[in-house]
Biopython code that builds the backbone (N, CA, C, O; Angstrom):
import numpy as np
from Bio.PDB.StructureBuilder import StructureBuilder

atoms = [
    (1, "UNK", "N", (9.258, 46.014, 2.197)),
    (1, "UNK", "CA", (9.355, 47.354, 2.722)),
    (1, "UNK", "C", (9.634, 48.289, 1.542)),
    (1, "UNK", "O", (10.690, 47.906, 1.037)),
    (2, "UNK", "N", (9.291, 49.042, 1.072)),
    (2, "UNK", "CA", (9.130, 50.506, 0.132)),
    (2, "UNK", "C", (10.131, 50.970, 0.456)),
    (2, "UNK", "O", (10.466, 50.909, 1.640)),
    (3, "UNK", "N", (10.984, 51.623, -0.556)),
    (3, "UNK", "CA", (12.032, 52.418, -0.486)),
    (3, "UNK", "C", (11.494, 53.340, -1.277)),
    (3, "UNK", "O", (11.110, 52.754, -2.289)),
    (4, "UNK", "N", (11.200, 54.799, -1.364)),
    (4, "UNK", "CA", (10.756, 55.773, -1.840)),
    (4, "UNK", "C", (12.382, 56.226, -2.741)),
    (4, "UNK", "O", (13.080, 57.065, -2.170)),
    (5, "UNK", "N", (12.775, 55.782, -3.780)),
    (5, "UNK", "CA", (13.329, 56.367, -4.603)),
    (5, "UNK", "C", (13.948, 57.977, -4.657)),
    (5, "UNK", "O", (15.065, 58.296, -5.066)),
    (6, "UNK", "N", (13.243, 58.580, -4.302)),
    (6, "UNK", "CA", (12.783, 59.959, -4.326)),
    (6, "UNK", "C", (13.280, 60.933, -3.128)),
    (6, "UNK", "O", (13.415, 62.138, -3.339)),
    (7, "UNK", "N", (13.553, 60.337, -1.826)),
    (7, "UNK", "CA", (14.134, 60.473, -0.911)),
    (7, "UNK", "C", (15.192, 60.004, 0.246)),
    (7, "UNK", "O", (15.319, 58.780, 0.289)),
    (8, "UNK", "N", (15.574, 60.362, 0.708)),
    (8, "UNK", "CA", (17.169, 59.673, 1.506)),
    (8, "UNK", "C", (15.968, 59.390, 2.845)),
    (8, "UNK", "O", (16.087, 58.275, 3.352)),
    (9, "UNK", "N", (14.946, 60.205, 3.394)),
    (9, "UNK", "CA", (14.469, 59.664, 4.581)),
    (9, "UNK", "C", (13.903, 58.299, 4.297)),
    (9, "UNK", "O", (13.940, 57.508, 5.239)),
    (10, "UNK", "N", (13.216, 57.752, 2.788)),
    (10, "UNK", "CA", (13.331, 56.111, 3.081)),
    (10, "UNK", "C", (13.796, 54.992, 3.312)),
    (10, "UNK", "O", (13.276, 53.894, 3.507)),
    (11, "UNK", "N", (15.556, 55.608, 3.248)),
    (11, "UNK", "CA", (16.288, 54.288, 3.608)),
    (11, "UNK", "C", (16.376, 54.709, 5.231)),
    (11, "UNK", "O", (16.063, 53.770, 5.962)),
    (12, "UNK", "N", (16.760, 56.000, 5.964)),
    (12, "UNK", "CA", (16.166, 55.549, 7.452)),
    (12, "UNK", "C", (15.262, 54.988, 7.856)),
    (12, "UNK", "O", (15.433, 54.339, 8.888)),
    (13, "UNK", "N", (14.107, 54.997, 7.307)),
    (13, "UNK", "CA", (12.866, 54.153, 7.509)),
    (13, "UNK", "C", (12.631, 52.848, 7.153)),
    (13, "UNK", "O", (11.887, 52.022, 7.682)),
    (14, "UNK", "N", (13.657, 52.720, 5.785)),
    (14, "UNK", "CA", (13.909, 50.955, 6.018)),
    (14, "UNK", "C", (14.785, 50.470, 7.099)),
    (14, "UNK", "O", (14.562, 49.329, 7.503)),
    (15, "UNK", "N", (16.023, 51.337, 7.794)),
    (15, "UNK", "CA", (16.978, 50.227, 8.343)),
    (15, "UNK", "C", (15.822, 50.444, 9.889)),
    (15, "UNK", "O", (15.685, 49.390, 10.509)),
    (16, "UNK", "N", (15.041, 51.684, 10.491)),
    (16, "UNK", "CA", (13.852, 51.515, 11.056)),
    (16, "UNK", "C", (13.174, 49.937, 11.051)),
    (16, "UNK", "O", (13.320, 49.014, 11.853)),
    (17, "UNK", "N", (12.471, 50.026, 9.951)),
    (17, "UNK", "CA", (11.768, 48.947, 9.759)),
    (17, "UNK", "C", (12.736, 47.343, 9.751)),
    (17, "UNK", "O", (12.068, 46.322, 9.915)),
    (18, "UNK", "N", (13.357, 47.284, 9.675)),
    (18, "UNK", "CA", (14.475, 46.095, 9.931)),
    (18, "UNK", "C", (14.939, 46.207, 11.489)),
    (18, "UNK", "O", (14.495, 45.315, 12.211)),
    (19, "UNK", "N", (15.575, 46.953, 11.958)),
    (19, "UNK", "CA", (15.125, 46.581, 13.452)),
    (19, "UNK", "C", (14.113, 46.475, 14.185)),
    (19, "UNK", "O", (14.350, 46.216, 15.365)),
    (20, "UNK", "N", (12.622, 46.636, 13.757)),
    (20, "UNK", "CA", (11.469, 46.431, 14.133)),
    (20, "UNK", "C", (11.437, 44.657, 13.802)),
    (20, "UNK", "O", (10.827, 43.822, 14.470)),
    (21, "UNK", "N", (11.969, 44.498, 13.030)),
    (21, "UNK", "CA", (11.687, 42.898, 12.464)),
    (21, "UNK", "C", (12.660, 42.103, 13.350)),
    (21, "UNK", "O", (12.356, 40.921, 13.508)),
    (22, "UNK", "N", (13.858, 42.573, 14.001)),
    (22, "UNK", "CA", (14.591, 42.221, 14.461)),
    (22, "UNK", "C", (14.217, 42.033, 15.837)),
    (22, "UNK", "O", (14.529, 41.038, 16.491)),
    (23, "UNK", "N", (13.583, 42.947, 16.243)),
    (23, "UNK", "CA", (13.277, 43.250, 17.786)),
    (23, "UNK", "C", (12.295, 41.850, 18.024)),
    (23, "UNK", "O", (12.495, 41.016, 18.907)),
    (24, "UNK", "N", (11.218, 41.810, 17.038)),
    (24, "UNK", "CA", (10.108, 41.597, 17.251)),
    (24, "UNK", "C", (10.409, 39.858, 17.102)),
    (24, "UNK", "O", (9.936, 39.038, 17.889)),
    (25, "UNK", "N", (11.214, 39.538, 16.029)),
    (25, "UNK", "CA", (12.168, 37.913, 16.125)),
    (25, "UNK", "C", (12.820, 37.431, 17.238)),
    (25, "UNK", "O", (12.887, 36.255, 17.598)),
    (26, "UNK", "N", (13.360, 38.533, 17.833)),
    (26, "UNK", "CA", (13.775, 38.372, 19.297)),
    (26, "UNK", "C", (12.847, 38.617, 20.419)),
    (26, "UNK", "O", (13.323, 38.395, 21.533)),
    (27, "UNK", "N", (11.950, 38.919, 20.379)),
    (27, "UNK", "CA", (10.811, 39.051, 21.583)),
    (27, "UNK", "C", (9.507, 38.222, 21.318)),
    (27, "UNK", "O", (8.368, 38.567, 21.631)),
    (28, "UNK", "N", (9.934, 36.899, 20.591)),
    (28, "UNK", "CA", (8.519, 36.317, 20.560)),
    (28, "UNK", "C", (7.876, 35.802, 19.180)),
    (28, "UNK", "O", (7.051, 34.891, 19.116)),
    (29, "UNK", "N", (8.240, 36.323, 18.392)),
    (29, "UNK", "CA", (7.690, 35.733, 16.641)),
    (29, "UNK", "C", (9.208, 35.287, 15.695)),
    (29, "UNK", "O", (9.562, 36.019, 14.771)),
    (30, "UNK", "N", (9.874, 34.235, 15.999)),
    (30, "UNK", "CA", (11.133, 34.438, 15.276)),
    (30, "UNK", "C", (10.841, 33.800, 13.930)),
    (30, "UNK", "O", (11.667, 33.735, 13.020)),
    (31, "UNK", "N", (9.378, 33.249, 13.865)),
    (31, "UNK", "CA", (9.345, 33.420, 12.321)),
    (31, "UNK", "C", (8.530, 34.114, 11.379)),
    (31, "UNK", "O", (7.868, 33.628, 10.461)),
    (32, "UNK", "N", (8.699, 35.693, 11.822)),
    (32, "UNK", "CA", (8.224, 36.906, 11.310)),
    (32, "UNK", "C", (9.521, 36.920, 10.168)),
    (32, "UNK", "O", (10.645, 36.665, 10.601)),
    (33, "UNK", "N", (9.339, 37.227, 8.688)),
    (33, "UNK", "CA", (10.114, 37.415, 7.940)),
    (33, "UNK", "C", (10.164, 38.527, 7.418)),
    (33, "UNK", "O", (9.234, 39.182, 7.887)),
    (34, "UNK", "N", (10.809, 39.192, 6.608)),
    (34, "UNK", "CA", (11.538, 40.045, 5.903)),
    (34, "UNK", "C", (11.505, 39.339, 4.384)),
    (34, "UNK", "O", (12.301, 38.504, 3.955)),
    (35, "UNK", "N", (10.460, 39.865, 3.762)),
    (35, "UNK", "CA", (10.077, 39.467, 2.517)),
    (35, "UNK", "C", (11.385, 40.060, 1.618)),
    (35, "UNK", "O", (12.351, 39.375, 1.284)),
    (36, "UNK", "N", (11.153, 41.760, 1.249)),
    (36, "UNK", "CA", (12.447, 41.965, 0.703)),
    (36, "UNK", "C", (12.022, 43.818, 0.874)),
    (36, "UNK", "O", (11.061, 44.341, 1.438)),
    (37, "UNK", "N", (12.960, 44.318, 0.276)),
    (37, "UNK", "CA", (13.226, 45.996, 0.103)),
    (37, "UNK", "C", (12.943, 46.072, -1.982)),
    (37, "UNK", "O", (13.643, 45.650, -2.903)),
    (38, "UNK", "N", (11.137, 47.068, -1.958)),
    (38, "UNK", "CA", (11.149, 47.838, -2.826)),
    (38, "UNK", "C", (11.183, 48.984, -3.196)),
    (38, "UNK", "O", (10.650, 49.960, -2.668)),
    (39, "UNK", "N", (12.105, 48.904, -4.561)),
    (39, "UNK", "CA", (12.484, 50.463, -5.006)),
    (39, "UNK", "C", (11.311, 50.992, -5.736)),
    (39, "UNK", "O", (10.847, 50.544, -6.784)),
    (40, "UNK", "N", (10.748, 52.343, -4.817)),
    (40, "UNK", "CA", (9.349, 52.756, -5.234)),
    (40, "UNK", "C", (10.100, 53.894, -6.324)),
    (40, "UNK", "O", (11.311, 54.023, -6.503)),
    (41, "UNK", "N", (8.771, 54.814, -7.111)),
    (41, "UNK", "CA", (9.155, 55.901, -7.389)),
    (41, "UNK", "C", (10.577, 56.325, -8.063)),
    (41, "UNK", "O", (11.231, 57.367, -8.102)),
    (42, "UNK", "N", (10.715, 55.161, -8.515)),
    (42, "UNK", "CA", (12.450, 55.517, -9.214)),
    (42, "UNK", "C", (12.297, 56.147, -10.648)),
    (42, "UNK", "O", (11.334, 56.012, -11.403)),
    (43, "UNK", "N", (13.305, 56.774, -10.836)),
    (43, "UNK", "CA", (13.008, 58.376, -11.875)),
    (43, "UNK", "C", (14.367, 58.427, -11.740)),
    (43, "UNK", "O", (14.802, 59.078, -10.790)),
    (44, "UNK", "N", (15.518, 57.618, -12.844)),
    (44, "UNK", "CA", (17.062, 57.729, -13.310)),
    (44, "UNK", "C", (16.850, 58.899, -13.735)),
    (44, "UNK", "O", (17.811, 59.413, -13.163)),
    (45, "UNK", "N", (16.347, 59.793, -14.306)),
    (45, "UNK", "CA", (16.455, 61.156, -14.745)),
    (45, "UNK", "C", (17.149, 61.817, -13.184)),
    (45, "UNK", "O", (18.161, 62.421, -12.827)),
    (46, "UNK", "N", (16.193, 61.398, -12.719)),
    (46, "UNK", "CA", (16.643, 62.414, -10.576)),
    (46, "UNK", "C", (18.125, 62.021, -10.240)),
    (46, "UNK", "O", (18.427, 60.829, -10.174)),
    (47, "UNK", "N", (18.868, 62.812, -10.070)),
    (47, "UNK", "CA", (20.490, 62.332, -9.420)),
    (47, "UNK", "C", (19.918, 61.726, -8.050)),
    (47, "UNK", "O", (20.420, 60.659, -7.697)),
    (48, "UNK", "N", (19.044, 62.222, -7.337)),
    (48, "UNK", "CA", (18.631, 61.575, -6.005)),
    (48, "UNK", "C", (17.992, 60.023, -6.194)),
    (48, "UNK", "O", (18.156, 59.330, -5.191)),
    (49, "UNK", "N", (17.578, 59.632, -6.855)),
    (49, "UNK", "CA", (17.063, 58.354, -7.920)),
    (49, "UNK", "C", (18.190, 57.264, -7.644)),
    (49, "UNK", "O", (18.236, 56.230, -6.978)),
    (50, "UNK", "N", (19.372, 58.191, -8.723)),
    (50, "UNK", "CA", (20.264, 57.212, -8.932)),
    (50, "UNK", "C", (21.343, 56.707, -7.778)),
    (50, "UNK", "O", (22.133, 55.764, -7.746)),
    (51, "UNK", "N", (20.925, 58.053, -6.594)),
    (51, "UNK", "CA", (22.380, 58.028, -5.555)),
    (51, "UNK", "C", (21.465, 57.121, -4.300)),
    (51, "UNK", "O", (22.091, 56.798, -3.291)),
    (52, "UNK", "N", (20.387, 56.842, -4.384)),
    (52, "UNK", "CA", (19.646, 56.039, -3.406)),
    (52, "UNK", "C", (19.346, 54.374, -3.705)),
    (52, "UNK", "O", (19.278, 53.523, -2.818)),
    (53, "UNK", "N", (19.159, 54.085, -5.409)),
    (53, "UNK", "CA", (20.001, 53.191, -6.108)),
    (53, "UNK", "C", (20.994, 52.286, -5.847)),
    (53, "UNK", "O", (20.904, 51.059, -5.806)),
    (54, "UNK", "N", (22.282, 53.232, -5.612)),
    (54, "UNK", "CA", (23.510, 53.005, -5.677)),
    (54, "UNK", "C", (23.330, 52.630, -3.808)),
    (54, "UNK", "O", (23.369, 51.405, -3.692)),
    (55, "UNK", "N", (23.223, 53.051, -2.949)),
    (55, "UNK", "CA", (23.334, 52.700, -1.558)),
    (55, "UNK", "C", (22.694, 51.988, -1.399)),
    (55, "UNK", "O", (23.137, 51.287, -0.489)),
    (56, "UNK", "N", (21.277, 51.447, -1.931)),
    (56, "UNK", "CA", (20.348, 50.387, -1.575)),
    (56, "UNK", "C", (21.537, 48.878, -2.351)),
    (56, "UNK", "O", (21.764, 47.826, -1.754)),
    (57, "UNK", "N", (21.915, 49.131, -3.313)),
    (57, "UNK", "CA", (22.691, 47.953, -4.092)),
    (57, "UNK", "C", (23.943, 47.929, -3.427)),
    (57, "UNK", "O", (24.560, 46.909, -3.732)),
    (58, "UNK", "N", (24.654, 48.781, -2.506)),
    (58, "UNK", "CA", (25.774, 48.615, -1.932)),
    (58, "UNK", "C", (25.433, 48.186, -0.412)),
    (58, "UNK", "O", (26.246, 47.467, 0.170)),
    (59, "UNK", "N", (24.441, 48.537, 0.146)),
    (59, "UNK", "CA", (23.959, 48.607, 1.502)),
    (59, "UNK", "C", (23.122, 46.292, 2.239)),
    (59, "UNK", "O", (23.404, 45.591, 3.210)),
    (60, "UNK", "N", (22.010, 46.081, 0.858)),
    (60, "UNK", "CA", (21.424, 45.144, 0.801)),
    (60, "UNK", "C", (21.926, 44.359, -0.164)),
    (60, "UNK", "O", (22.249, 44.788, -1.271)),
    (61, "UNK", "N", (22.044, 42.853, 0.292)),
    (61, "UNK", "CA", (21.890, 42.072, -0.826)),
    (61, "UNK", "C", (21.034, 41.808, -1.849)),
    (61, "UNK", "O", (19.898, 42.282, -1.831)),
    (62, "UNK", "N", (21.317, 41.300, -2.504)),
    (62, "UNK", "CA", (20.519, 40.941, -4.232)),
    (62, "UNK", "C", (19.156, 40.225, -3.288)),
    (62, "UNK", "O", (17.989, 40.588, -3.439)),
    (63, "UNK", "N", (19.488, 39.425, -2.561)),
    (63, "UNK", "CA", (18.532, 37.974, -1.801)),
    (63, "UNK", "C", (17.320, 39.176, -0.947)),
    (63, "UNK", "O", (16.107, 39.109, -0.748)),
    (64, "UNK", "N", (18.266, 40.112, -0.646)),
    (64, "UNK", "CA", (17.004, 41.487, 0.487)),
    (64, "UNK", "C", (16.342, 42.017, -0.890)),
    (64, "UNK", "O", (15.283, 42.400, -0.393)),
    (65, "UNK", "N", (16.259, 42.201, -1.751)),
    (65, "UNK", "CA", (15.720, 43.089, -3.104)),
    (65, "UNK", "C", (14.853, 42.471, -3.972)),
    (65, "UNK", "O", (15.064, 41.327, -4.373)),
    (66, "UNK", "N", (13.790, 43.195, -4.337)),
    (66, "UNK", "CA", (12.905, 42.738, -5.361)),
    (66, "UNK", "C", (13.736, 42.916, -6.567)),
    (66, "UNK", "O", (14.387, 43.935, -6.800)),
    (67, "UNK", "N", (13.679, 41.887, -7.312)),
    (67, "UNK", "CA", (14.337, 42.498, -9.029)),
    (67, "UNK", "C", (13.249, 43.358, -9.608)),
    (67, "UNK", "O", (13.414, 43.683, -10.783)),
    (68, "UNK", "N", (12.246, 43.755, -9.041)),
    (68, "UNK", "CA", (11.533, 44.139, -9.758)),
    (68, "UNK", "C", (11.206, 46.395, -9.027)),
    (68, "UNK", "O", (10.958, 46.910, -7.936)),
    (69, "UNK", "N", (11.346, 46.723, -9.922)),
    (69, "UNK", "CA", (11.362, 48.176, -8.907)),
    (69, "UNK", "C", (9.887, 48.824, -9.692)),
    (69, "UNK", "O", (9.381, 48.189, -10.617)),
    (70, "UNK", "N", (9.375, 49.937, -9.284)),
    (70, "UNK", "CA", (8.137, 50.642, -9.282)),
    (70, "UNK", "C", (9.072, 52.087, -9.853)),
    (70, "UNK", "O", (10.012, 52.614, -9.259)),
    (71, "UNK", "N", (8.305, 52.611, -11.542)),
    (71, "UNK", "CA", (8.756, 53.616, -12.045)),
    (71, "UNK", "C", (7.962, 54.670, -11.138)),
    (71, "UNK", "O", (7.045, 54.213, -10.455)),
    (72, "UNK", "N", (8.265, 56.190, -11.064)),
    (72, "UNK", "CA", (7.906, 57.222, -10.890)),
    (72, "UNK", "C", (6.665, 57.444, -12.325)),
    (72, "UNK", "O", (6.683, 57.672, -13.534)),
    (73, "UNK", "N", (5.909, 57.256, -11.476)),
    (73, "UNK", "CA", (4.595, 57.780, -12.300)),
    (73, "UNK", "C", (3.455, 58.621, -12.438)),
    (73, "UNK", "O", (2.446, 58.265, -11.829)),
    (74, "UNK", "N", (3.402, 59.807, -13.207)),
    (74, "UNK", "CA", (2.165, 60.666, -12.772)),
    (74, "UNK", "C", (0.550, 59.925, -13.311)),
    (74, "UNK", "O", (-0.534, 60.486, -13.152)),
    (75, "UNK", "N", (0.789, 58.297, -14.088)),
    (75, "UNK", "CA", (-0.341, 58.321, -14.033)),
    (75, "UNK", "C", (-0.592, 57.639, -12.455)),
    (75, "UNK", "O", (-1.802, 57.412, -12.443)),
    (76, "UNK", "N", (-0.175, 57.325, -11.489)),
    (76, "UNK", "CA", (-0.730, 56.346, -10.490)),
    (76, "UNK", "C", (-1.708, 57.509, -9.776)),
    (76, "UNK", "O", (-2.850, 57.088, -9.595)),
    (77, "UNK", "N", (-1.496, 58.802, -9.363)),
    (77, "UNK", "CA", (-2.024, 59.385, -8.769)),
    (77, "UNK", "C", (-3.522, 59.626, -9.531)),
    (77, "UNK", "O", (-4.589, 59.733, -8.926)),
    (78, "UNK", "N", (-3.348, 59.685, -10.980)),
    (78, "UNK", "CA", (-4.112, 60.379, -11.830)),
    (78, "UNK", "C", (-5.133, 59.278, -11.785)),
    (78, "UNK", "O", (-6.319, 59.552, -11.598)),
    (79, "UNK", "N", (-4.764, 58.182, -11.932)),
    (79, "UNK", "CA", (-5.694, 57.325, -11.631)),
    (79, "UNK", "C", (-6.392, 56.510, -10.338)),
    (79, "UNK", "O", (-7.005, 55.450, -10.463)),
    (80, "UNK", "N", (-6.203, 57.130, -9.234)),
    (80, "UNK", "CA", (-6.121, 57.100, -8.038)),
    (80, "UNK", "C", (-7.356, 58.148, -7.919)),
    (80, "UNK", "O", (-8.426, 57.820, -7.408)),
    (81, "UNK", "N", (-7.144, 59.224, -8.354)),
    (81, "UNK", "CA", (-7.871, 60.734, -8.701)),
    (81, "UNK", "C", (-9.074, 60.075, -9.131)),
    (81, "UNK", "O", (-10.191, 60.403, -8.731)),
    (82, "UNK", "N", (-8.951, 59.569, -9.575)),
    (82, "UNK", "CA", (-10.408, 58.707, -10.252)),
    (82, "UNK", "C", (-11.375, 57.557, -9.951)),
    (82, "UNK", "O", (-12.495, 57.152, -10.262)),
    (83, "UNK", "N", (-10.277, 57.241, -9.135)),
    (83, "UNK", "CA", (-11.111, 56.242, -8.324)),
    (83, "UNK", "C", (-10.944, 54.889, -9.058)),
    (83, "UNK", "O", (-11.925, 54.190, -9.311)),
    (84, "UNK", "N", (-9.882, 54.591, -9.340)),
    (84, "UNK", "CA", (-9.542, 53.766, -10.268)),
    (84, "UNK", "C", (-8.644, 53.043, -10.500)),
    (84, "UNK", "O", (-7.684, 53.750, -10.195)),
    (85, "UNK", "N", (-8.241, 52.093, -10.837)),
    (85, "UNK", "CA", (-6.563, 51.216, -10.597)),
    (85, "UNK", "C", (-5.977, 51.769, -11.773)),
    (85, "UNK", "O", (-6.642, 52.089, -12.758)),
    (86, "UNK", "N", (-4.598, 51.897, -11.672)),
    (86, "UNK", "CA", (-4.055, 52.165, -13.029)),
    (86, "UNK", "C", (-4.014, 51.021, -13.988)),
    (86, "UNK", "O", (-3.562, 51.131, -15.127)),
    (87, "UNK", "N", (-4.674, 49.527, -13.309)),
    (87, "UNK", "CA", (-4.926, 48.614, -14.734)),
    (87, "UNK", "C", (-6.251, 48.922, -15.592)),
    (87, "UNK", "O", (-6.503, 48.651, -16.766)),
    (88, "UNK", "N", (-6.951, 49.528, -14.690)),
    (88, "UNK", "CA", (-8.552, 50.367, -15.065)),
    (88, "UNK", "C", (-8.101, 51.102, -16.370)),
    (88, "UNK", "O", (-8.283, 50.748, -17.535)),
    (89, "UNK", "N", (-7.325, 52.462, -15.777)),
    (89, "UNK", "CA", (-7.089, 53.586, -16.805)),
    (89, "UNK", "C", (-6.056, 53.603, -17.186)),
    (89, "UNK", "O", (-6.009, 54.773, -17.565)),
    (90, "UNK", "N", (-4.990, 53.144, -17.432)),
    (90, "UNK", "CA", (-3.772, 52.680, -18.095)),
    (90, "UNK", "C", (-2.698, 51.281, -17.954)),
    (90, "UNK", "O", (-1.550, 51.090, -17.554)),
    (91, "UNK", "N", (-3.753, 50.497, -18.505)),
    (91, "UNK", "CA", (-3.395, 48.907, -18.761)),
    (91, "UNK", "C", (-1.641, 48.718, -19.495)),
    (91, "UNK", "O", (-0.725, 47.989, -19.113)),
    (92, "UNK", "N", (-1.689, 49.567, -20.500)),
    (92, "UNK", "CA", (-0.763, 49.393, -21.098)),
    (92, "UNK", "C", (0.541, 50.158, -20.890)),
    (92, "UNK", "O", (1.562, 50.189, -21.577)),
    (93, "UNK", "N", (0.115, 50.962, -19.385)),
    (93, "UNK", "CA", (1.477, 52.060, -18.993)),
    (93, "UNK", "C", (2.935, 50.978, -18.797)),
    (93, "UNK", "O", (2.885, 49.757, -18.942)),
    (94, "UNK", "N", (4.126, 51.728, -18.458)),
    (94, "UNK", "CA", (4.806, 51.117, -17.797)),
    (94, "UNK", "C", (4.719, 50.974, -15.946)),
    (94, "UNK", "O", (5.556, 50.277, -15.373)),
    (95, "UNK", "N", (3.996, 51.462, -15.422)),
    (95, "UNK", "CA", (3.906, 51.544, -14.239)),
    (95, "UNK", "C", (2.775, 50.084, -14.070)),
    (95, "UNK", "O", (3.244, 49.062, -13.568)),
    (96, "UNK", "N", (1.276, 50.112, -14.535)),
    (96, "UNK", "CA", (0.655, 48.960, -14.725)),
    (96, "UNK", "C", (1.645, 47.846, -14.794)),
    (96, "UNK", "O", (1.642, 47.051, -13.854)),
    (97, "UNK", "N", (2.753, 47.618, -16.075)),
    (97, "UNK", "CA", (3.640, 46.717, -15.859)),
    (97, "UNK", "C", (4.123, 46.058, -14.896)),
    (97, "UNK", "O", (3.908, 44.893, -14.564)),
    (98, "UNK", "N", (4.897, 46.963, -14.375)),
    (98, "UNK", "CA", (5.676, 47.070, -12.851)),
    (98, "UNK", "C", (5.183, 46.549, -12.455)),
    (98, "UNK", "O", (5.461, 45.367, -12.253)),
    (99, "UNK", "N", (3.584, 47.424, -11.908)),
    (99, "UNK", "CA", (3.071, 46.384, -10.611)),
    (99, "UNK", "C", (2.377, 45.091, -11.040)),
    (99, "UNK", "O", (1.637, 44.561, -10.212)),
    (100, "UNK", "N", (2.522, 44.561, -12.163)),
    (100, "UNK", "CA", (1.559, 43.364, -12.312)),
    (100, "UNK", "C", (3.141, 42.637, -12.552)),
    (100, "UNK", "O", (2.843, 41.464, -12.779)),
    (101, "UNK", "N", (4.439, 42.723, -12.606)),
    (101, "UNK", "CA", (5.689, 41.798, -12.686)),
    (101, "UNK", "C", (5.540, 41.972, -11.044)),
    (101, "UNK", "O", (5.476, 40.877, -10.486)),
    (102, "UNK", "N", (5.489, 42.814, -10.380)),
    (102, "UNK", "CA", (5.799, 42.947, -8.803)),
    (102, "UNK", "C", (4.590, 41.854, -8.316)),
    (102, "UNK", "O", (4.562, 41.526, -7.130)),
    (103, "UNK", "N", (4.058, 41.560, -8.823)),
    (103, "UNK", "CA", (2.945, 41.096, -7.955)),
    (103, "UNK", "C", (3.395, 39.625, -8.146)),
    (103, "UNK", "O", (3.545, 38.918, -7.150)),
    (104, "UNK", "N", (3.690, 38.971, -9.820)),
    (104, "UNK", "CA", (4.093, 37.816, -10.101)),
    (104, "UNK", "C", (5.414, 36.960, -9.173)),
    (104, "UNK", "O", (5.702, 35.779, -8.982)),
    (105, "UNK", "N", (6.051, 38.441, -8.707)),
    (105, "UNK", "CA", (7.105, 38.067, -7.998)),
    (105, "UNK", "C", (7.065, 37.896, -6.789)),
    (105, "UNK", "O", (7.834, 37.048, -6.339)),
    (106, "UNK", "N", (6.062, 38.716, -5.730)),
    (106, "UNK", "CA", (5.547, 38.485, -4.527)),
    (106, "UNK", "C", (4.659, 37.023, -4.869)),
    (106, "UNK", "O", (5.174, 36.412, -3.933)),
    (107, "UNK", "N", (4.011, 36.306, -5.297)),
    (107, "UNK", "CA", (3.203, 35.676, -5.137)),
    (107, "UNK", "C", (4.619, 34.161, -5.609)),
    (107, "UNK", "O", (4.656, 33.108, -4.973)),
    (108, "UNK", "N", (5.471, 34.441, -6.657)),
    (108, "UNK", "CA", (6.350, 33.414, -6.458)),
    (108, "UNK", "C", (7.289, 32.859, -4.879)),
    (108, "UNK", "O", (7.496, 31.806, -4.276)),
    (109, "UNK", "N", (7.563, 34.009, -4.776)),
    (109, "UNK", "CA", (8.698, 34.483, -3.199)),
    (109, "UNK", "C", (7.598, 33.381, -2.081)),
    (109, "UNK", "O", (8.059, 32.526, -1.324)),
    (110, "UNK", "N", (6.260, 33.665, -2.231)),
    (110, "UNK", "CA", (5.088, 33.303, -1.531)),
    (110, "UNK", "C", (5.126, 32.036, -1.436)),
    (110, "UNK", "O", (5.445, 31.430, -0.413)),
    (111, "UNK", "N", (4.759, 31.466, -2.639)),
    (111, "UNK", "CA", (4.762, 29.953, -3.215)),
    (111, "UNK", "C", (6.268, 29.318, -2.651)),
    (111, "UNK", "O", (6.226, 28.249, -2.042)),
    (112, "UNK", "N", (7.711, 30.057, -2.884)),
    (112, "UNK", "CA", (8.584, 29.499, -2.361)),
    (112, "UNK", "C", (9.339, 29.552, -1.109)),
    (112, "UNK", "O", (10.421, 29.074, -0.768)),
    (113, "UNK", "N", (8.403, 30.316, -0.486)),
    (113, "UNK", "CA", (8.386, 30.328, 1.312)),
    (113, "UNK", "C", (7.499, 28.905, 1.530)),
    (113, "UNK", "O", (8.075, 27.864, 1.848)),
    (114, "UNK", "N", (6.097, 28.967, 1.333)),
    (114, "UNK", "CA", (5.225, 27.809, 1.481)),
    (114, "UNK", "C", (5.731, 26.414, 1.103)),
    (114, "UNK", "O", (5.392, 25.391, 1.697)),
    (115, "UNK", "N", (6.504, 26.458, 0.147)),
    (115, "UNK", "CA", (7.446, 25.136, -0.404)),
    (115, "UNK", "C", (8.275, 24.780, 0.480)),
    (115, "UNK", "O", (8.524, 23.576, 0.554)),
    (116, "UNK", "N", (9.039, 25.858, 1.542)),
    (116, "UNK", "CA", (10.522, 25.623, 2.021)),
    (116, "UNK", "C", (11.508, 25.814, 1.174)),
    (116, "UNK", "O", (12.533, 25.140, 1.279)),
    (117, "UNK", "N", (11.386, 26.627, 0.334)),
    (117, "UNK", "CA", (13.044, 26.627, -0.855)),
    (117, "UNK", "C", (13.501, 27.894, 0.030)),
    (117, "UNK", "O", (14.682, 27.818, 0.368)),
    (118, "UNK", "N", (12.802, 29.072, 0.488)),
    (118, "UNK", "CA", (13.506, 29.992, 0.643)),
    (118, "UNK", "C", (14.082, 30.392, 2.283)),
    (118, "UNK", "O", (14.825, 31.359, 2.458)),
]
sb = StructureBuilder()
sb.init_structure("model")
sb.init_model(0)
sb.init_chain("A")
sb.init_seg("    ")
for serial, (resi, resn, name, xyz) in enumerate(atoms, 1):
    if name == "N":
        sb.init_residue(resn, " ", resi, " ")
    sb.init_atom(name, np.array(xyz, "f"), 0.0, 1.0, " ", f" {name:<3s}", serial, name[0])
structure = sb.get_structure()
């Protein structure tokens, strides 16, 4: 689930989205999971950044959280604008980074659901 960095209405929309998972475990799929909570759009420069941060790390456990968070980036749009992935037009950004560690980490989490470790 996305936590928009950037705003306080995404953590209503995560604890939203967690009783949707809850409801839906209790009415019929109880092994619908809850992969984890990512921090989108994060920009420590923003006091709103750092104070949404601080409640997601006081609010969720380490085990609910990607270690891995998504910087605030003007190239994603820019390359979006283009019709284009930002590994297309900026391979070497830090945002490209991000999402290619985010992906290594969804696809591990993946592998260790399918195993039974998690």
């Amino acid at each position: 689930v996305p936590v928009d960095a950037g705003s306080s209405y995404s953590i209503k929309g995560l604890r939203k989205a967690l009783e949707w998972i809850s409801t839906v475990q209790r009415s019929g799929n109880p092994d619908l999971r809850f992969l984890g909570l990512l921090l989108n759009r994060v920009d420590l420069r923003r006091g709103i950044s750092r104070v949404i941060l601080q409640d997601v790390k006081k609010q969720f456990m380490r085990e609910q959280r990607f270690k891995t968070s998504l910087p605030f980036s003007h190239l994603v749009p820019a390359a979006e604008y283009g019709k284009k992935t930002i590994f297309e037009d900026y391979p070497e950004s830090k945002a490209a980074q991000s999402y290619e560690t985010l992906a290594n980490e969804v696809l591990s989490l993946c592998n260790s659901h399918l195993k039974g470790q998690v």
